[in-house]
N, C-alpha and C positions, 0 to 999 in steps of 0.2 A: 290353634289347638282347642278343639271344646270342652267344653267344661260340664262336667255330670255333676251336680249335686246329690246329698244323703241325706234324708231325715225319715228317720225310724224308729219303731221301739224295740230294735233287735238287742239292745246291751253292748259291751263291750267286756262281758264276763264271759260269752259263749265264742264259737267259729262263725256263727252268722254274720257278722259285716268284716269282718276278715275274707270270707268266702264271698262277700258280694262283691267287696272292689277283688278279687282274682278275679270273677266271671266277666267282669267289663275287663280287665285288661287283655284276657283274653282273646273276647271277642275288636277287640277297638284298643288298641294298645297304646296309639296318640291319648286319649282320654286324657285331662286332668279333671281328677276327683278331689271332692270336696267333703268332709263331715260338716255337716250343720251341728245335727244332733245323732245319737242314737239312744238316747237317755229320756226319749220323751215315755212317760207313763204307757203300759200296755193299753191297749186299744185305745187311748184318748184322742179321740181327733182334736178336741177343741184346743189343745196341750198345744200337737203338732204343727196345727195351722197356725198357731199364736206365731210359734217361732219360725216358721219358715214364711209367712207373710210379712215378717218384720226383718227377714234376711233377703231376699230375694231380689230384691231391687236394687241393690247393692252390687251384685254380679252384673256382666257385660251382659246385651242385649244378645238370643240364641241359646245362651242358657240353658241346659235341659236338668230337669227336677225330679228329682225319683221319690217318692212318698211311699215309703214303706210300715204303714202301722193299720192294722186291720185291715188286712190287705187280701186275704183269702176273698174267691170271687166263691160264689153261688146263683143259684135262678135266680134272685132278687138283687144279687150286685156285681156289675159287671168290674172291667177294669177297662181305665179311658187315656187318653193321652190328650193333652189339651193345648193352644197355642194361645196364652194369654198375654197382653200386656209386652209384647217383645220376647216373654218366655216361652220355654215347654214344660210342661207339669205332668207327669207318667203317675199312675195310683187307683186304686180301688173306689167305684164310685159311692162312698160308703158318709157322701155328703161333707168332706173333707174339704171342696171346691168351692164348696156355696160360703164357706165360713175365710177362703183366700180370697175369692173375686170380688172386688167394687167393680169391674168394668165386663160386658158381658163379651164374654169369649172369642176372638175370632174362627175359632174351628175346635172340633170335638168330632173325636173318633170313640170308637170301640178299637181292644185288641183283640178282635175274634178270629182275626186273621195269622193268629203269633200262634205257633204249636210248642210245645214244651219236647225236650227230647226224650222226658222219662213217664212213668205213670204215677209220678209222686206230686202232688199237689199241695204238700203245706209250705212251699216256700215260692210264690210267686214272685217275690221281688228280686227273689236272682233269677227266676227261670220264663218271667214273662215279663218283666220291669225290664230287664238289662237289655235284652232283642230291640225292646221297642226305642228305649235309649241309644243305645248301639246305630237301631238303624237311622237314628233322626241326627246322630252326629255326623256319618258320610255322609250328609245331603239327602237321605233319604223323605220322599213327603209322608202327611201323616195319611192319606187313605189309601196307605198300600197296607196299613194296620189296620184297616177294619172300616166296618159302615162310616159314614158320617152320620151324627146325630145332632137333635137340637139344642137338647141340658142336659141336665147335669141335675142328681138327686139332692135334694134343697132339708137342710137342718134348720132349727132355729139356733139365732143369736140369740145368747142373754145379750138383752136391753135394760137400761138402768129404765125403772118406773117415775115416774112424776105425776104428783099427788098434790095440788096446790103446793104450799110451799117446801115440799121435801120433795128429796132425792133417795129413792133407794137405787143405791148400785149391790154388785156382787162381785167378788175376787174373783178375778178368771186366771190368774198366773202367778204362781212365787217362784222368783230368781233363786240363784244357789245362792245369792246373800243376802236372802230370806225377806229380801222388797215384797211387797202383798201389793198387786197390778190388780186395779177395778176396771170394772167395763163400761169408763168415764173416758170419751176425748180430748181435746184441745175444744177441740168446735163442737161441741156436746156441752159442754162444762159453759164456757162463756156466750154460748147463745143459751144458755137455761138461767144460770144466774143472774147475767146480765149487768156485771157491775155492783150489786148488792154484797150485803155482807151475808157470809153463809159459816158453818161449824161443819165441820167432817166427826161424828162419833166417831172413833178410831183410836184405841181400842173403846169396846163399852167403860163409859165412866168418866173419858177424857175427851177432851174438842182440841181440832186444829181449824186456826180461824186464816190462816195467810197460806199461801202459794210460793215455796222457796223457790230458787233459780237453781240452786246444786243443793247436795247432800250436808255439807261444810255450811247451808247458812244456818244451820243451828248445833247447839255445844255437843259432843259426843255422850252419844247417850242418849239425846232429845229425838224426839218423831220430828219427822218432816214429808209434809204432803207434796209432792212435786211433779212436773209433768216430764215422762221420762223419754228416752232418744224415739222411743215409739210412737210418742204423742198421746200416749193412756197415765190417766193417773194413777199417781205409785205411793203407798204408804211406806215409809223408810224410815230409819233407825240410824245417825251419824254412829256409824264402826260395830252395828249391834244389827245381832236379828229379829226386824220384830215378830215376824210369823212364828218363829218358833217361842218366843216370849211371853207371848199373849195367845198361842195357840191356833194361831190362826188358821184357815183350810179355804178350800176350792170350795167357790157356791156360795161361801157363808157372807152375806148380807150387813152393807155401811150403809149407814143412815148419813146424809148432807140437808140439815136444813138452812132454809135462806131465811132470811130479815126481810 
């Protein structure tokens, strides 16, 4: 049975992803559908990519991935359907791709070939996402949707800065239990510090000087700096939110200095 995935900024206050899984069942009635999200922030790509690169690999290999968040195409951005990794990834080339991929692509189409049945154009991801899903779950190949091309429209990542002995990283995600995720890895972090002793400012005025294992190694209440199922480090709070406590927000800038 194949498996469509969801992740959108459509809400689940409106008919929009109600109306999305009808148009797949419709067309493709085996489908099982998946929500990732539909809760990611209106047009944020780097939001969406966060959480659907950090889900996706988790699912069976064939996979197909529907990205629905700034998804209207125009001259300067197409919509592509892509075979990465074992996966399919269907979405707006609006550089959403450049921010999932470590590994470069085995195939990229255009869907120039998908005609929509109406003259209505603001909702691409049930009227030209779902065809090209639909058709890649019967077996269908990907250049019967369109040119093959070679990339894919390239964003930048925030990258933490290093400055002889500091680290500037920046929040790139806060969970619904208000963890503040820097744009710090596993193997970013210990190939920069290197065994040394380091302080995480977090919030301004306080240092975290250790690397917990779980949330629980410190008393409720307390921060704790941790690397989370993702591999990015995560400011956290035992039973508390710290982003909302200390105000925290997307972009805004942790200092890590080393010894």
């Amino acid at each position: 049975m194949p498996i469509i995935t969801l992740t959108t900024d459509l809400g689940i206050h409106d008919h929009y992803a109600g109306a999305l899984k009808g148009t797949i069942l419709s067309q493709y009635p085996e489908a099982a559908i998946v929500d990732i999200t539909h809760l990611a922030p209106p047009f944020n790509i780097h939001h969406a990519a966060y959480i659907l690169k950090n889900a996706y690999s988790n699912f069976p290999a064939g996979t197909i991935h529907i990205i629905g968040v700034n998804a209207e195409s125009s001259a300067q951005q197409k919509h592509l359907a892509i075979y990465n990794d074992g996966h399919y990834f269907i979405g707006a080339d609006n550089g959403t791709f450049s921010l999932l991929f470590e590994k470069k692509s085995d195939k990229i189409v255009d869907l120039s070939n998908i005609r929509q049945d109406t003259d209505l154009l603001t909702f691409p991801v049930r009227d030209i996402f779902v065809k090209a899903a639909c058709h890649i779950a019967r077996g269908g190949q990907l250049e019967v949707l369109g040119a093959v091309q070679e990339d894919f429209t390239k964003v930048d990542l925030f990258k933490p800065a290093v400055n002889q002995n500091t680290i500037q990283a920046v929040i790139i995600y806060i969970d619904s239990y208000g963890n503040v995720v820097l744009n710090i890895t596993r193997k970013f972090f210990t190939e920069t510090v290197r065994g040394r002793n380091f302080s995480i400012e977090f919030p301004p005025g306080e240092e975290i000087t250790a690397i917990s294992k779980t949330y629980s190694d410190v008393p409720k209440g307390e921060i704790a700096a941790i690397f989370n199922s993702a591999g990015y480090l995560e400011m956290s709070m035992n039973q508390g939110k710290i982003a909302e406590m200390y105000g925290a927000g997307i972009n805004n800038i942790v200092t890590i200095k080393i010894e």
